[in-house]
C-alpha positions in Angstrom: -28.1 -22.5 45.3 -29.8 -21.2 48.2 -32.7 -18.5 48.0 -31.5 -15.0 49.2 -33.1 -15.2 52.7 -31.5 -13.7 55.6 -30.5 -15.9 58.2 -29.0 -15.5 62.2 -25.3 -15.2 61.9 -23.5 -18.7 63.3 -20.4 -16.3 63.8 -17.9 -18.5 62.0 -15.9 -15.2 60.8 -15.9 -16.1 57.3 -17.3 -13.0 56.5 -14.3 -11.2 58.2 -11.2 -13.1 56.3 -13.0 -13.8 53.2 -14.3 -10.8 52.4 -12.4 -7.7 51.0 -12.6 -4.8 52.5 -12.2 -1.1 51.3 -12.7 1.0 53.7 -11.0 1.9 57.1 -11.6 -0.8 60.0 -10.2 -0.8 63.2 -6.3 -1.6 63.6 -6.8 -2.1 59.6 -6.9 1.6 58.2 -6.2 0.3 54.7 -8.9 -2.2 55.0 -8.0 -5.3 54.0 -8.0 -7.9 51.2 -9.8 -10.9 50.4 -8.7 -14.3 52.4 -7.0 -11.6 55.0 -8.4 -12.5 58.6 -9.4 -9.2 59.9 -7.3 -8.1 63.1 -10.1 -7.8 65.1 -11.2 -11.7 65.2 -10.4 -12.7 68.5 -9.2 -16.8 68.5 -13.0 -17.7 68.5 -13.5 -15.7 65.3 -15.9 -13.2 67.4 -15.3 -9.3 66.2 -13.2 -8.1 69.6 -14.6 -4.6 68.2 -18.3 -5.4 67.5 -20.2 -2.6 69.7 -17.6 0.0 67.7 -17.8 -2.0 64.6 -17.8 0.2 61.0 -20.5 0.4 59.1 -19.4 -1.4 56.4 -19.2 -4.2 59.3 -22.4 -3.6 60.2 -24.4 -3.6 57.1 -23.3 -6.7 56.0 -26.4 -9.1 56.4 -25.9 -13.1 56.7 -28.5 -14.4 54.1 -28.3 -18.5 52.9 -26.9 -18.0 49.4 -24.0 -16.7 50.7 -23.2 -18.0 54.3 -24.7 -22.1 52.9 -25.1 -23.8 55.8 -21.4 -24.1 57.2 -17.7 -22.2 57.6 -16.6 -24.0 54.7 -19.6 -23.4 52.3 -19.5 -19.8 53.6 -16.0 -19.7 52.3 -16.6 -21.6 48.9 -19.3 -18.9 48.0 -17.6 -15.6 48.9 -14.3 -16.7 47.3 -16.3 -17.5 44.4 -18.2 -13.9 45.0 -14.7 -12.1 45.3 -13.2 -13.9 42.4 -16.0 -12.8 39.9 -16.1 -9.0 41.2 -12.4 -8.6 41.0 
């Protein structure tokens, strides 16, 4: 596992499908569940609503332990993450 150390976002999006959210997001006023590709990925899984992005968007910080070092490790770990905390 890595240490908890914040790292520059790659901007693969799995943050924004893999995550669940709770809270209002744009075009998404439910929010939306875990494994649910947000609305606002455009087809290069960049946020089409970044500048105007939520907060709960915004807060989220990119650290090793949970990004890895690739889409697919990103993924691995916050299923895992959403699994456990459901």
């Amino acid at each position: 596992m890595y240490m908890s150390e914040e790292m520059e976002c790659r901007m693969c999006g799995a943050c924004c499908i893999y995550i669940s959210i709770s809270s209002a997001l744009p075009n998404m006023p439910e929010g939306k569940p875990a494994g649910v590709r947000c609305l606002n990925l455009n087809e290069d899984n960049l946020c089409s609503v970044y500048k105007n992005r939520p907060e709960v968007c915004a807060a989220y910080t990119p650290t090793r332990e949970i990004c890895g070092n690739s889409f697919k490790e990103a993924k691995a770990n916050i299923t895992l993450l959403e699994h456990k905390t459901t």
